[in-house]
GUBAVEX-723124 format. One line per field, with one value per residue (C-alpha): residue number from 1; residue in three letters; chain; x, y, z. Coordinates in nm, 3 decimals. Layout:
num = c(NUM;...);
residu = c(ALA;...);
chaine = c(A;...);
px = c(X;...);
py = c(Y;...);
pz = c(Z;...);
***
This chain:
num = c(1;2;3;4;5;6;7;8;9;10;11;12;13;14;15;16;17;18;19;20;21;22;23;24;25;26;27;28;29;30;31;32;33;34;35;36;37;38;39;40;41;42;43;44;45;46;47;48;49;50;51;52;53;54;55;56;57;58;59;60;61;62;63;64;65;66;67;68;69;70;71;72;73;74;75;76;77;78;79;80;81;82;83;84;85;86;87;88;89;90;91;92;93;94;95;96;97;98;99;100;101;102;103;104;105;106;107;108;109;110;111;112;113;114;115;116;117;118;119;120;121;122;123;124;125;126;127;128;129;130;131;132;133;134;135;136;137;138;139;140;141;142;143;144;145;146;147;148;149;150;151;152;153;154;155;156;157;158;159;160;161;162;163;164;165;166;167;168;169;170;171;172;173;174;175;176;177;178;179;180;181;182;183;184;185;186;187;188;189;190;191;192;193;194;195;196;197;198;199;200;201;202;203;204;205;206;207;208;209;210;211;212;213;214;215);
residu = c(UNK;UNK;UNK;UNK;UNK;UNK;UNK;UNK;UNK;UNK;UNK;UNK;UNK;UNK;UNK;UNK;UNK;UNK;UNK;UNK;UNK;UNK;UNK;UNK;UNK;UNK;UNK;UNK;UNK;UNK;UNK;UNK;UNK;UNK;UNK;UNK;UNK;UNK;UNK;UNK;UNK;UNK;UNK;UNK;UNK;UNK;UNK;UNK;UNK;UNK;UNK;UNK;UNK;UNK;UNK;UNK;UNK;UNK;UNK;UNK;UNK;UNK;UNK;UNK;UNK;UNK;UNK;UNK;UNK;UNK;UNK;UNK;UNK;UNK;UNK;UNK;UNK;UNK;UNK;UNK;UNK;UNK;UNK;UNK;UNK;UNK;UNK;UNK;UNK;UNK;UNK;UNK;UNK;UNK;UNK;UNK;UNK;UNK;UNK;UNK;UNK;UNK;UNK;UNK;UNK;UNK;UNK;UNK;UNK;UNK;UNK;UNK;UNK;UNK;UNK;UNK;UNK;UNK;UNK;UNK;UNK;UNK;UNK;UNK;UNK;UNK;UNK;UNK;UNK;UNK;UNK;UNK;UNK;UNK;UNK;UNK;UNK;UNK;UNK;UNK;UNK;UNK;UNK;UNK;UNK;UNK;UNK;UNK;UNK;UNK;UNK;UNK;UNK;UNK;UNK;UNK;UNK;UNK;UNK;UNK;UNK;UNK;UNK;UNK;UNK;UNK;UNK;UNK;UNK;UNK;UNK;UNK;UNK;UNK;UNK;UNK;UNK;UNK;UNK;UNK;UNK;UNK;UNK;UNK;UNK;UNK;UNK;UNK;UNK;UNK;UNK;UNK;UNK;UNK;UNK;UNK;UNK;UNK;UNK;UNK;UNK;UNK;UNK;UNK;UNK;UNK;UNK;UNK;UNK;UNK;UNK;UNK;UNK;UNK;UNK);
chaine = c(A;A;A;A;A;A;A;A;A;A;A;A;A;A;A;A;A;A;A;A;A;A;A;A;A;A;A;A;A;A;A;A;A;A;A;A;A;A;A;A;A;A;A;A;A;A;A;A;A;A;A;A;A;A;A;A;A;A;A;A;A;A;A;A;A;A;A;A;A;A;A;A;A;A;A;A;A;A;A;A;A;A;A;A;A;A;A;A;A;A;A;A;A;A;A;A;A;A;A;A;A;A;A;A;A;A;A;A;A;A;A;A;A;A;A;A;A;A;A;A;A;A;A;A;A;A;A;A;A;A;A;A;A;A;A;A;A;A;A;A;A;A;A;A;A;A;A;A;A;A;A;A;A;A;A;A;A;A;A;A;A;A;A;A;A;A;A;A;A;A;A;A;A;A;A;A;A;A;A;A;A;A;A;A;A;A;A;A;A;A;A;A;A;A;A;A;A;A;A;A;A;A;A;A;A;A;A;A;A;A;A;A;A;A;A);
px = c(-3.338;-3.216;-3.375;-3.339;-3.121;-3.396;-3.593;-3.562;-3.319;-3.317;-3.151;-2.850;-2.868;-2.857;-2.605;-2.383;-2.469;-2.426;-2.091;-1.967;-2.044;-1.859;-1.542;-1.562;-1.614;-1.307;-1.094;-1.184;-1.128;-0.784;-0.654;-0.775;-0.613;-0.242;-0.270;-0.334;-0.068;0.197;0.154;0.028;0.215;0.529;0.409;0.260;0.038;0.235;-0.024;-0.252;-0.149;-0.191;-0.497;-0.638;-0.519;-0.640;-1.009;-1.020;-1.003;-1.297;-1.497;-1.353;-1.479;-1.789;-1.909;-1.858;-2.088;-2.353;-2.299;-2.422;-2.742;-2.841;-2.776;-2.531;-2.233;-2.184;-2.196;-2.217;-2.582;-2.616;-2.595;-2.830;-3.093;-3.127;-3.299;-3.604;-3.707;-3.560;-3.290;-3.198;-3.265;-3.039;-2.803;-2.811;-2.799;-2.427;-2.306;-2.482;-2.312;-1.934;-1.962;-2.080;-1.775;-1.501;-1.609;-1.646;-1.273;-1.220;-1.368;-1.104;-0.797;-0.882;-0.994;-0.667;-0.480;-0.651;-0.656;-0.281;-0.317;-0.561;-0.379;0.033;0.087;-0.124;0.188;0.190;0.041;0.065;0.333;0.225;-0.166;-0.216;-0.419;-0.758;-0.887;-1.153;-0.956;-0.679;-0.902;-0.711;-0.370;-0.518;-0.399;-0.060;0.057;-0.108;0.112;-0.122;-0.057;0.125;-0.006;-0.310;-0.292;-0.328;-0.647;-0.853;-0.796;-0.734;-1.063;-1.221;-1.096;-1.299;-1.630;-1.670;-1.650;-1.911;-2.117;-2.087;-2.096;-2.485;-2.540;-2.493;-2.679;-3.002;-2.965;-2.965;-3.283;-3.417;-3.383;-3.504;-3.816;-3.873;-3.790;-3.531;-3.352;-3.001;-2.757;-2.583;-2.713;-2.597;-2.828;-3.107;-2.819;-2.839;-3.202;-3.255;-2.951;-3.202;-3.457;-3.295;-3.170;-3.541;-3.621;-3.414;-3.426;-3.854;-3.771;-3.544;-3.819;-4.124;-3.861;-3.825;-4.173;-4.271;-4.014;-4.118;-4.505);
py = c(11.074;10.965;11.130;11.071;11.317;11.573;11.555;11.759;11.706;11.727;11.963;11.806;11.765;12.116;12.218;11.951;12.114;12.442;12.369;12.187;12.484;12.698;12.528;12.485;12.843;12.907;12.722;12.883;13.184;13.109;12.901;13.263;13.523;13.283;13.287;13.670;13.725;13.548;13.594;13.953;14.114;13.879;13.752;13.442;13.344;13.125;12.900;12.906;12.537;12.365;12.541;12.455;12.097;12.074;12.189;11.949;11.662;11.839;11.839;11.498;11.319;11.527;11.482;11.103;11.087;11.353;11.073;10.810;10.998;11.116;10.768;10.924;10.695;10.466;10.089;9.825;9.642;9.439;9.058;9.265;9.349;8.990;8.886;8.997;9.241;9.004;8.915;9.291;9.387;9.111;9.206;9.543;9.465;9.258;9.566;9.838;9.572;9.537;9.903;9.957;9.752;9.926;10.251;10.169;10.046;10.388;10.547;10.364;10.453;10.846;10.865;10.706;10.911;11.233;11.249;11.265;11.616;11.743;11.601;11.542;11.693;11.961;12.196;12.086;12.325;12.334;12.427;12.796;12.818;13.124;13.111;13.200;13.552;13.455;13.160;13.277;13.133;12.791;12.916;12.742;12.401;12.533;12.592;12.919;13.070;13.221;12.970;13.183;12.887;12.661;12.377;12.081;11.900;12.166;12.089;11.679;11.681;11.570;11.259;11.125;11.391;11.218;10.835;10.919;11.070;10.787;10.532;10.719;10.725;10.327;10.265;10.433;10.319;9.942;10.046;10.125;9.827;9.620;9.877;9.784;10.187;10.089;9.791;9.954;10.188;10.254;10.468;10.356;10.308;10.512;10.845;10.810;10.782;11.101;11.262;11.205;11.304;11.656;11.634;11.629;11.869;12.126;12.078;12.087;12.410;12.570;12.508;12.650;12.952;12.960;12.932;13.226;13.413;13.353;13.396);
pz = c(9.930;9.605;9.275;8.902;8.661;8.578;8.920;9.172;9.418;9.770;10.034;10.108;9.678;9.617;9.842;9.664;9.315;9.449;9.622;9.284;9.099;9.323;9.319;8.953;8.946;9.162;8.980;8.661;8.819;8.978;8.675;8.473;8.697;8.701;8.321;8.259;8.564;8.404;8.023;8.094;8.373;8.384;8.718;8.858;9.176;9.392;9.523;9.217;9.121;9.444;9.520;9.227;9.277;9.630;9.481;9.216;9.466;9.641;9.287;9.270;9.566;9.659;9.303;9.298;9.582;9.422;9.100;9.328;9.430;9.144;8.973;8.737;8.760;8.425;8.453;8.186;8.255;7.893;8.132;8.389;8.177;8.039;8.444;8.546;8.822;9.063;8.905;8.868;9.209;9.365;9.129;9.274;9.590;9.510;9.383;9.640;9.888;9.683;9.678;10.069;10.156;9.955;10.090;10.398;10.380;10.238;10.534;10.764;10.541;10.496;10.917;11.007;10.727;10.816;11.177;11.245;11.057;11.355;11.611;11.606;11.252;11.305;11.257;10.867;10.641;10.271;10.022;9.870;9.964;10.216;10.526;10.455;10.621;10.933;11.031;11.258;11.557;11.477;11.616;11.894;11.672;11.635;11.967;11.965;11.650;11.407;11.055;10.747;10.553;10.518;10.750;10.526;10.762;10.599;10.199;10.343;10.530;10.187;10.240;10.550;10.468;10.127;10.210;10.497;10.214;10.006;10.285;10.384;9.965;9.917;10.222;10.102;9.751;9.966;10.102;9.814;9.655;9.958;9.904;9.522;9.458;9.217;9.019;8.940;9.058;8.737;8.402;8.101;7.801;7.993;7.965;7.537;7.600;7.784;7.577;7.255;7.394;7.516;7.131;7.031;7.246;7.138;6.761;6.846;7.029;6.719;6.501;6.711;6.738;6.379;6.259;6.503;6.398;5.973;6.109);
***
């Protein structure tokens, strides 16, 4: 199910938030352990750039689909607003349906990119990133030799998993609109709204802290 910015999300939701915070946090911590290894011990970590690379594409495309159910992607809706509930929700539906399309083009493109990597190119692994410990059961992909390297259909299977997610994401925000649940798939003017109001919110909360503090 979809859910406004501030509600409370759903299962498959918070596993996206809590799997965007990890890799954020693994980046932050890889990008911070290449920096004090080379500026501190004259040193570097090999594979600390392409890792880091291969997980921003995972923030990247995960997130873009996590943007779409939590109606957090930005959209210019000054003509929109001008129709009426009608208007807006066939509107909607010509984007949700634009949209559906070009992922689901998407979709094609990454399976028929990606699956060569499982199947004839499965020998291909990355340029510095090291195997990962609890993985060696994929020799099997290799011929049977254990990979000294990543094989790339791990960090590439990003590519197919998040068009699927998007392709289910624009298909429930379709249904939505069909149910008269919503009228837009964008925010734009509603994110300065609820960006003043956390505004308000916090200066309110500085100055209950303040007076209790003086009282």
């Amino acid at each position: 199910m979809f859910y406004e910015m501030g509600e409370s999300p759903s299962l498959i939701g918070r596993i996206e938030r809590l799997f965007i915070a990890v890799v954020l946090g693994l980046m932050t911590m890889i990008t911070f352990a290449n920096v004090i290894a080379r500026y501190v011990f004259n040193s570097n970590v090999l594979w600390a750039v392409e890792a880091t690379v291969y997980l921003f594409a995972w923030l990247v495309l995960i997130g873009a689909a996590h943007c779409v159910a939590i109606t957090a992607h930005l959209g210019v809706d000054a003509a929109v607003n001008l129709l009426g509930n009608t208007g807006k929700r066939i509107a909607a539906l010509f984007a949700v349906a634009a949209c559906l399309a070009y992922t689901i083009l998407l979709l094609i493109g990454s399976w028929n990119y990606w699956y060569p990597f499982v199947t004839d190119l499965s020998f291909l692994t990355t340029e510095d990133v090291p195997m990962m410990p609890g993985f060696g059961w994929l020799a099997f992909m290799n011929g049977g030799e254990p990979y000294e390297k990543l094989p790339r259909f791990i960090p590439y299977f990003v590519l197919p998993l998040s068009m699927v997610l998007l392709t289910i994401r624009w298909t429930i925000s379709a249904i939505e609109i069909l149910q008269g649940k919503r009228t837009s798939v964008i925010a734009s003017h509603e994110v300065v709204e609820e960006l003043e109001d956390r505004d308000a919110h916090v200066e309110d909360t500085a100055v209950s802290a303040k007076e209790t503090t003086n009282g």
